[in-house]
Structures are given as C-alpha cells and as structure tokens.
N, C-alpha and C positions, 0 to 999 in steps of 0.2 A: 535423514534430514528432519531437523524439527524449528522451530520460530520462538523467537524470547521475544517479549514487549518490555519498552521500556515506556515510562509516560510520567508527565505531571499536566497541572492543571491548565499549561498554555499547549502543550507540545508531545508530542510522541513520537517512538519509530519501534518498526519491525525489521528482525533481524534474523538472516535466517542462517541455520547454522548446517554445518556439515562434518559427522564425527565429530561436534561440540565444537568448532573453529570457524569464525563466521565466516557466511561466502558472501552477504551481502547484505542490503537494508534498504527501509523506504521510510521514511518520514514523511510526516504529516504534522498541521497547525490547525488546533482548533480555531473557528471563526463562528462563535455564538453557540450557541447548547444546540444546533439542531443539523450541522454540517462543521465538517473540517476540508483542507487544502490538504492532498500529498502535493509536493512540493521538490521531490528528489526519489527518483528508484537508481538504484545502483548494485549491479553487479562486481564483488570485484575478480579482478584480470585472470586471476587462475583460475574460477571456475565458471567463465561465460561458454555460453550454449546449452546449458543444463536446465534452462525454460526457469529458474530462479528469480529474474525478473518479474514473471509474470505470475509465477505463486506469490510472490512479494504483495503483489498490485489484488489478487484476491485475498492471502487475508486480510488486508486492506477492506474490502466491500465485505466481508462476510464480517467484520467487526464493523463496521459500520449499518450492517444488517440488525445484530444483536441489539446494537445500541438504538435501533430509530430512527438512524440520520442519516445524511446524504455526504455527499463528499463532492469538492471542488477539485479537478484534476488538473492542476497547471504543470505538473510533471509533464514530458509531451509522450514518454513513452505509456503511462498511467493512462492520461487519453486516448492513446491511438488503442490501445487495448477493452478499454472501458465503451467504446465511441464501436468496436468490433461487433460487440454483440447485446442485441436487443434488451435481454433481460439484465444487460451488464449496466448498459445507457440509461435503465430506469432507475440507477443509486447517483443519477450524476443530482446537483442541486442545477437548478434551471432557475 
C-alpha cells in the first residue's frame, strides 16, 4: 500500500494505491493558506474493509500537520473519524 498526491493551487486529493492500482481517494479544497475542506473519502468497491478510508482521512491530518493548518471536514466519514479521537479533533479548524 503506498499514497500518490495530486494538487494544485485550489485543490488536491490523496490516492491510495494497492500493488500501484488505486483503491481509493480523498480530496480536499483549500479555503485560505491556513485550512482546507476534505470534501469526499471514498473507497472503491473491491477493496472496502481494508481500513483505507480511514488511512485516507490520516494522510489527510498528517499533511495538514506538516503544513500548519487545519482542516474543515465536511466529508461525514472524515468527521466522524476526526470528531473520534482527541488528538485527531485538535487539527479540526473551529
């Protein structure tokens, strides 16, 4: 399993891959230099249950860690994940 980013200066997604064939992806919309919106996690169909989601939704925070900023999680699964655990809730933007 490894993750390719794709990005420009409005927009990005993480993509994660399996034996180099993606199994899924999250995207995200920057909103100002100091926070972005994920906006969509998705697993797709073949290889759901493999917790892929939810590595999505952390590189997601740990790039957002790198960078300084926070993140808007209007995804609801990104949320409910994010909203799970303490230290995860301190990368939400408030």
């Amino acid at each position: 399993m490894s993750f390719k980013q794709e990005e420009d200066e409005r927009r990005g997604k993480f993509i994660i891959l399996e034996n180099g064939t993606p199994a899924g992806e999250m995207t995200y919309v920057w909103a100002g230099k100091n926070k972005f919106i994920i906006d969509h996690t998705e697993t797709y169909e073949t290889y759901g249950g493999k917790g892929y989601g939810k590595k999505l939704v952390m590189k997601g925070i740990e790039y957002a860690k790198e960078k300084g900023v926070k993140i808007i999680p209007l995804c609801p699964y990104a949320k409910k994940v994010m909203e799970s655990d303490e230290t995860l809730s301190e990368m939400i933007f408030k």
